[in-house]
C-alpha positions as CSV (number, residue, x, y, z in Angstrom):
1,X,6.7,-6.6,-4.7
2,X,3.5,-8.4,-3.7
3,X,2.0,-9.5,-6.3
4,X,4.9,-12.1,-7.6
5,X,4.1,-15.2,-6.2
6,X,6.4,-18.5,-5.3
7,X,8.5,-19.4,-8.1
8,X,8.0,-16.3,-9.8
9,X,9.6,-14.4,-7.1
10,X,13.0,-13.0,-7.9
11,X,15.7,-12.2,-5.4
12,X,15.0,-8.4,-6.4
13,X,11.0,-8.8,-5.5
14,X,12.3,-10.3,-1.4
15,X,15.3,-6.8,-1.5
16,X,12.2,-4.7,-2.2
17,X,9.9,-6.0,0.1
18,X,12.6,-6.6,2.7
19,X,13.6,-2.8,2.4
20,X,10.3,-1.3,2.5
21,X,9.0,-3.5,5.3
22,X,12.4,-3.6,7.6
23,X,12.1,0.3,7.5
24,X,8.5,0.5,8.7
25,X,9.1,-2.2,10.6
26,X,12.1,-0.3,12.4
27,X,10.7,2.9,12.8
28,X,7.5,1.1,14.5
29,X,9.8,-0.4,16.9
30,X,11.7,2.6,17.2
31,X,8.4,4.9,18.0
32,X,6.8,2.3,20.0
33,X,9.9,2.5,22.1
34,X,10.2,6.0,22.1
35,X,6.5,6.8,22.9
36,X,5.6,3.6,25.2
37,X,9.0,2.4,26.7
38,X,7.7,-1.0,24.8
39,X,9.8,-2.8,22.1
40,X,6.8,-3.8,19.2
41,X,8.7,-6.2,17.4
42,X,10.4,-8.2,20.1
43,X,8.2,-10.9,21.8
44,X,10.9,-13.2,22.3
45,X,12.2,-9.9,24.8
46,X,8.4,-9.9,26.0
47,X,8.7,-13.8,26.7
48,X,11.7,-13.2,28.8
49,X,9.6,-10.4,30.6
50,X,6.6,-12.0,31.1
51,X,8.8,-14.9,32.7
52,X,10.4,-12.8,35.1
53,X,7.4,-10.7,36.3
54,X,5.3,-14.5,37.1
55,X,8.6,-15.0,39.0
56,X,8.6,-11.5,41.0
57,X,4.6,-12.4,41.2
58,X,4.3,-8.9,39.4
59,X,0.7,-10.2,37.9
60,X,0.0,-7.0,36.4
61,X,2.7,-6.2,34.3
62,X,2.5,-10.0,33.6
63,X,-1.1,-10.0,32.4
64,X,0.0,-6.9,29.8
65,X,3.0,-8.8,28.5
66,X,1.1,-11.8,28.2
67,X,-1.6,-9.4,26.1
68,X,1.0,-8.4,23.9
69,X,2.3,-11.5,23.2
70,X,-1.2,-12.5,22.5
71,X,-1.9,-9.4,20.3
72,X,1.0,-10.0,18.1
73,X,0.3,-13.8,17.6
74,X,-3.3,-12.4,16.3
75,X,-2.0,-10.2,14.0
76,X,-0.3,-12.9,12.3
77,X,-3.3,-15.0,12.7
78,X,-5.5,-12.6,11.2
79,X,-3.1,-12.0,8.6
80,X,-2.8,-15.1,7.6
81,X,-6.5,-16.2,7.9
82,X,-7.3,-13.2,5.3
83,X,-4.8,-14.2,2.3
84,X,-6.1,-18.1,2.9
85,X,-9.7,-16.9,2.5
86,X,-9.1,-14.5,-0.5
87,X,-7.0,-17.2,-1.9
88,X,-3.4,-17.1,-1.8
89,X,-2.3,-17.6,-5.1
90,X,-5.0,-14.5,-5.7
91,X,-2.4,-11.5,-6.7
92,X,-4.1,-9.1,-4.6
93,X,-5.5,-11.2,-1.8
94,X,-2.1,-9.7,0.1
95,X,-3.3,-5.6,-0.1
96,X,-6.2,-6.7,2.8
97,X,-3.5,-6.9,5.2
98,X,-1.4,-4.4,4.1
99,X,-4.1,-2.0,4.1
100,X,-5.5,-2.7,7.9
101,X,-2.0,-2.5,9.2
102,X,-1.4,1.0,7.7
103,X,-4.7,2.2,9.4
104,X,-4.2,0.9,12.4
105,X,-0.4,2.3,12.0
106,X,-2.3,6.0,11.0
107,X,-4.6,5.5,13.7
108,X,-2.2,5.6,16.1
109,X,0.1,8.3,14.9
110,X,-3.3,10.0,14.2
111,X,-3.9,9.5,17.9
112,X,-1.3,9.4,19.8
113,X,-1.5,12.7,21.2
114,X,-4.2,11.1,23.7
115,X,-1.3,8.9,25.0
116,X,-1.8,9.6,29.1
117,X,0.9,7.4,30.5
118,X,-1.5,5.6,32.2
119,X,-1.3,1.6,31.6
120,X,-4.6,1.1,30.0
121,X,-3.1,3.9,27.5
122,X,0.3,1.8,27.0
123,X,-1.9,-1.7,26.4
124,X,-3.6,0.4,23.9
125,X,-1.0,2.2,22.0
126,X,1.6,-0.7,22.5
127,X,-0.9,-3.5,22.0
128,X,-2.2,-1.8,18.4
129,X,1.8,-2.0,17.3
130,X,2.3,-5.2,18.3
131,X,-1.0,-6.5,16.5
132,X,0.3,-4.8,13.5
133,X,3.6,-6.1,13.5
134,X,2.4,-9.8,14.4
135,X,0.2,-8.9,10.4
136,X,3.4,-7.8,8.7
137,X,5.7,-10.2,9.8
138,X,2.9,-13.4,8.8
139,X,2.5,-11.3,5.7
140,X,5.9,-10.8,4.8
141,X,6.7,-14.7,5.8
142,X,3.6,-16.0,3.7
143,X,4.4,-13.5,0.4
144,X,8.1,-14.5,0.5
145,X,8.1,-18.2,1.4
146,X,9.8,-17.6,4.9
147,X,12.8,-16.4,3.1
148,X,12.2,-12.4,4.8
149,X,11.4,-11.1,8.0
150,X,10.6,-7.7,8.6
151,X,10.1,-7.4,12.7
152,X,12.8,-9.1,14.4
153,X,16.7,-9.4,13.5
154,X,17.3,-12.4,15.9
155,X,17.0,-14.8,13.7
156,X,17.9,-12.7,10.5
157,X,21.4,-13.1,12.2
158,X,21.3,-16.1,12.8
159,X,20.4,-17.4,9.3
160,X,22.8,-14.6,8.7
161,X,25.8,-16.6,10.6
162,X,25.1,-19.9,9.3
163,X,25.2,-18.8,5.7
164,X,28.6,-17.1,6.1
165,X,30.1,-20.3,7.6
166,X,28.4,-22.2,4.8
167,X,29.8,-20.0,1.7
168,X,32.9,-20.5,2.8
169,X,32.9,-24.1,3.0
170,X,31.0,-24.7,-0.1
171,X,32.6,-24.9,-3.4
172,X,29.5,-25.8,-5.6
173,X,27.2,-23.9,-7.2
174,X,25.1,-23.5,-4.2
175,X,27.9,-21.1,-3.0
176,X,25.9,-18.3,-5.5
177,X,22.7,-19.0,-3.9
178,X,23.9,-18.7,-0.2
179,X,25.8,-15.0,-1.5
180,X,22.2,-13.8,-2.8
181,X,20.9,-15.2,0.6
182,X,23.4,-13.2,2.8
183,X,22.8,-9.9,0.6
184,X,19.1,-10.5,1.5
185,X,20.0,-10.7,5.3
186,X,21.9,-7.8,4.8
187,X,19.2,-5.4,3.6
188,X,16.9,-5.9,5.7
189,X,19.8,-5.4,8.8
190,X,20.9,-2.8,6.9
191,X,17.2,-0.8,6.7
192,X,16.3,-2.4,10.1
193,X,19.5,0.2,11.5
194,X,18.2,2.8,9.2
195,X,15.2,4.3,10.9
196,X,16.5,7.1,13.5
């Protein structure tokens, strides 16, 4: 699942990782919401909200959002910056960030019993999640060539929509290609639904 690399990726490799990473990234989302009252996967929702609280001059809820945002853009940073310095054409230069997103995914579970309600606990808790989503979704983009995302279904729907208006205008042998396409976009909305 990791360890095939650009043109020796198969469409079977992206299902795999699309399954096992829309379903972690689901129930994350799913628990964060749950536990926190905070979406993990959804900045474009947090962009919206940030917006709106600097317009009701709500600067503290403001400053968290914009903290999430920001934790989630350094996950993928740090995600990212790890496979470029282990090499990314190294098979195993990928495990690094799979392996600090699981701790800090145990860490929280592990901890989460300490969750107060307070805010600085909800930054905590909610910020960890949303670092760790911002690693998976870089990760996931940089081992599948931007072909699967894990964290969000927005624009899973709508590569989703354009590829089922384009298979049925296309006649040519591209028309096989978009169908393998759409059951990609499928599984991972299909295992995005599937957490509880």
């Amino acid at each position: 699942m990791l360890r095939h690399l650009g043109t020796k990726r198969t469409y079977g490799h992206n299902v795999k990782l699309a399954t096992l990473l829309g379903v972690t990234a689901g129930f994350v989302n799913a628990a964060g919401f749950l536990a926190f009252a905070v979406l993990t996967t959804n900045v474009t929702g947090h962009a919206a909200l940030f917006a709106e609280r600097i317009a009701m001059e709500d600067w503290k809820t403001a400053r968290v959002v914009a903290l999430w945002m920001f934790l989630f853009l350094a996950g993928a940073f740090i995600s990212s910056f790890i496979v470029s310095r282990l090499g990314r054409n190294q098979r195993y230069s990928y495990v690094f960030p799979i392996l600090i997103e699981a701790g800090i995914l145990l860490a929280v579970s592990l901890t989460g019993s300490r969750y107060d309600y307070s805010l600085v606990s909800k930054e905590f808790f909610a910020g960890s999640l949303l670092f760790a989503m911002g690693m998976q979704n870089s990760l996931v983009s940089i081992v599948s060539g931007s072909v699967v995302r894990t964290t969000h279904l927005t624009g899973t729907f709508t590569d989703l929509g354009i590829e089922l208006a384009q298979v049925l205008q296309k006649k040519t042998e591209s028309r096989a290609a978009l169908k393998t396409r759409i059951k990609l976009r499928c599984v991972i909305i299909i295992f995005s639904f599937s957490v509880p």
